[in-house]
N, C-alpha and C positions, 0 to 999 in steps of 0.2 A: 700592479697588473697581475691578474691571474688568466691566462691564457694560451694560444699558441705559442709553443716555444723556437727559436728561430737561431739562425747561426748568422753573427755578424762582426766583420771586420772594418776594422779601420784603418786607413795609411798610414805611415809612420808622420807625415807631418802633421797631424792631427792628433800626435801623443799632450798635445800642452792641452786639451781639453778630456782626454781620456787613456788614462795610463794604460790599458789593455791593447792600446795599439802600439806602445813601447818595445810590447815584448813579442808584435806579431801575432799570426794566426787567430781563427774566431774564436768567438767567446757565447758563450752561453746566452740567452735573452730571452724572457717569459714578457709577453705582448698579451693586449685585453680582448684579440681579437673583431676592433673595430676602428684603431685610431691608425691614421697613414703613418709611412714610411718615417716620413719625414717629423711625424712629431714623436716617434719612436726615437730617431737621432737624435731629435733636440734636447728629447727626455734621459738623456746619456749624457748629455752634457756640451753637444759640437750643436750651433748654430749654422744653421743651415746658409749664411752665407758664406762658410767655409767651404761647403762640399762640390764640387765640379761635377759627379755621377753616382749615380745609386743604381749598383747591378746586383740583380735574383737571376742564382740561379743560372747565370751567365748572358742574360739579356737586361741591357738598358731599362728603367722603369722613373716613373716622375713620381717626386716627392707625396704624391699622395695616394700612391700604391699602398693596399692594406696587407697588412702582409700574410701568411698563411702558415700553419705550423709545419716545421719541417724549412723553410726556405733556407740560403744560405744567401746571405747579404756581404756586399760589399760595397765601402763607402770609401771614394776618391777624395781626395784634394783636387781644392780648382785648378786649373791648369792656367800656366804663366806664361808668356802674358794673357791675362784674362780681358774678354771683348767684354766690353759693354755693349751693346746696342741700344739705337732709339735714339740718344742723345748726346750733344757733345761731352766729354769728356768733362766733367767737374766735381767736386769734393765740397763737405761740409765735416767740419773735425769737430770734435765735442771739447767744453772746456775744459779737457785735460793735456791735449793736445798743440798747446800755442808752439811750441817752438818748431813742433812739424809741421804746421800752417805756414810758420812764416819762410822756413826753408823753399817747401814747397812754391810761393809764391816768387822768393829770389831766384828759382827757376822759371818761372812765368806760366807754372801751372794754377789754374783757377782754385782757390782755394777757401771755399767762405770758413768763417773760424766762429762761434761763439763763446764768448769771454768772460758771459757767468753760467750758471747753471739756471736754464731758462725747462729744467724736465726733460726727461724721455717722450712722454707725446708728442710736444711743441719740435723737438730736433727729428722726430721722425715722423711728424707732417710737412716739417720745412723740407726733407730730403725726398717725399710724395712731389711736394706743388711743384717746386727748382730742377726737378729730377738729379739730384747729386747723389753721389756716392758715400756714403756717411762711414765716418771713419774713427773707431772708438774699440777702447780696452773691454767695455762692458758690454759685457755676452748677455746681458739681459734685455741690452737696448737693440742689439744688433736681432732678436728676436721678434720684433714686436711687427704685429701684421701689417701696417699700415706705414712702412719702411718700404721704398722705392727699393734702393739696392744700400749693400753695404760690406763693411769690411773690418775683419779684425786686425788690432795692430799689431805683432805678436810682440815687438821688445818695448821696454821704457828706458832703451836709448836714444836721444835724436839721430846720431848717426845712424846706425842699423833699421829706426825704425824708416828714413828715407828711401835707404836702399832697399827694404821691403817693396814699400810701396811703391817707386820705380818700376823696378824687378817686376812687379803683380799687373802695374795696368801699362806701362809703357806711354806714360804719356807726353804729349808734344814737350821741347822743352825751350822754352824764347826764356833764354835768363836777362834776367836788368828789364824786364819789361812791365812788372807788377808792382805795387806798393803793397811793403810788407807788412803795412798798417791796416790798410782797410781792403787789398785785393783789388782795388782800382787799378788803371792804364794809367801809365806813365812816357810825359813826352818829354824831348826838349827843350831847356830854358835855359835863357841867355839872363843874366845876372843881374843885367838889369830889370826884367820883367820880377824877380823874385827877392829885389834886394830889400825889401821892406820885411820880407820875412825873416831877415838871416842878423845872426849876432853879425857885431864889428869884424870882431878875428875872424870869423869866418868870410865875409865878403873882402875883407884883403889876403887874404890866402887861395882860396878856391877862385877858381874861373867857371869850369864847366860843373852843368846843375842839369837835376830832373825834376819835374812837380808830379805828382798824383794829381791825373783829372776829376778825380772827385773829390776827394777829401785838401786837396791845395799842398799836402806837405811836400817839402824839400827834400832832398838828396844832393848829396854829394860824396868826391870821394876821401870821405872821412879815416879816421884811428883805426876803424875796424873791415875796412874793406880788405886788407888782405887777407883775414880770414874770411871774409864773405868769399872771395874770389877763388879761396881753396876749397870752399864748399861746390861751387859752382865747377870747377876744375874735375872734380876728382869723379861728378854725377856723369858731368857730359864724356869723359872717358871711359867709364862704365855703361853711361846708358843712352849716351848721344848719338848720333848721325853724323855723316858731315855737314851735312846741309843745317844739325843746331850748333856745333860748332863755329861754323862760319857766321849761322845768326849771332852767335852770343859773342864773336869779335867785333860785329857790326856795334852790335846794341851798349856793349862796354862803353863804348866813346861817352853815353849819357852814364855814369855811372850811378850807383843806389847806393851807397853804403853811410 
């Protein structure tokens, strides 16, 4: 770019895309003189689905403000819990993402997953038609114009990246109510309706059972449900209500694990 030159900051939570906000205060910026705000930040290296506000100059401005030489820019982080509007609350995670998918779902948040690498186009017209909130490491997909809304994950640990996403959109939480396989509703089943599915050992040890109403699979409360149950534990004290607590004592009776 050769052009106006501009003064622009960024929040400190925004240093994992642009080290200059690590260390505070503006930074220098030569702009072409014709491209907006917003692709001046993108062109920095932050994805505009991280940014919450863009103020010049001390007044609010929308990402396609062109900017002028001399402005002083400032670039927020979104603000948490962050609203979506328009639609209910749902998620699509790219396939880097499985084990936050399925977390996600053993809280009963909507979570669709993709399990190969189906492209950046196909996942960011899936998250257009669905209207979901797409949820991925790659700042290049989180880019791409034809992306409904979307979100970066900041860690590549499942625990933290949970509590991210929690934390950011605040959403419902009905644990035991999802299947962790395919994001289906999950009901009540009596043993008998699902003993045709089930090993021997397991239909004389287990009594109570859940099916996925689409995809048919079983649950029960298997080897690994107590650590399911401290994942579940630890969200709804952090991020819960009474009102999902009390759901997720309810819903435990059918257990998932």
């Amino acid at each position: 770019m050769d052009g106006p030159e501009i003064l622009i900051s960024f929040a400190p939570e925004l240093g994992i895309f642009v080290p200059q906000a690590r260390r505070g205060g503006p930074t220098a910026a030569v702009t072409d003189g014709v491209s907006t705000l917003g692709h001046v930040v993108e062109s920095l290296g932050v994805p505009l689905t991280e940014v919450g506000a863009l103020v010049v100059d001390g007044r609010g401005v929308a990402a396609g403000h062109v900017p002028a030489a001399g402005e002083t820019v400032t670039v927020r982080a979104v603000t948490r819990p962050q609203p979506v509007p328009g639609a209910p609350l749902r998620f699509l995670l790219d396939v880097h993402l499985g084990t936050l998918a399925r977390r996600l779902r053993l809280l009963g948040v909507d979570a669709a997953y993709e399990s190969t690498d189906i492209g950046d186009p196909a996942l960011a017209a899936r998250s257009a038609a669905e209207r979901r909130v797409l949820l991925s490491r790659d700042r290049g997909l989180l880019r791409r114009r034809e992306l409904w809304a979307g979100a970066y994950v900041y860690s590549d640990r499942p625990d933290d990246q949970l509590r991210d996403i929690l934390g950011r959109f605040a959403p419902e939480l009905r644990p035991w109510t999802r299947c962790s396989a395919c994001n289906g509703t999950l009901r009540s089943a009596t043993k008998d309706e699902v003993a045709d599915l089930l090993e021997g050992g397991t239909r004389g040890t287990y009594d109570v059972f859940a099916q996925c109403e689409t995809c048919d699979r079983v649950f029960w409360r298997g080897a690994h449900h107590d650590h399911l149950e401290a994942i579940v534990e630890r969200a709804l004290a952090e991020f819960g209500t009474p009102e999902h607590r009390s759901a997720a004592r309810t819903a435990q009776e059918t257990p998932t694990a």
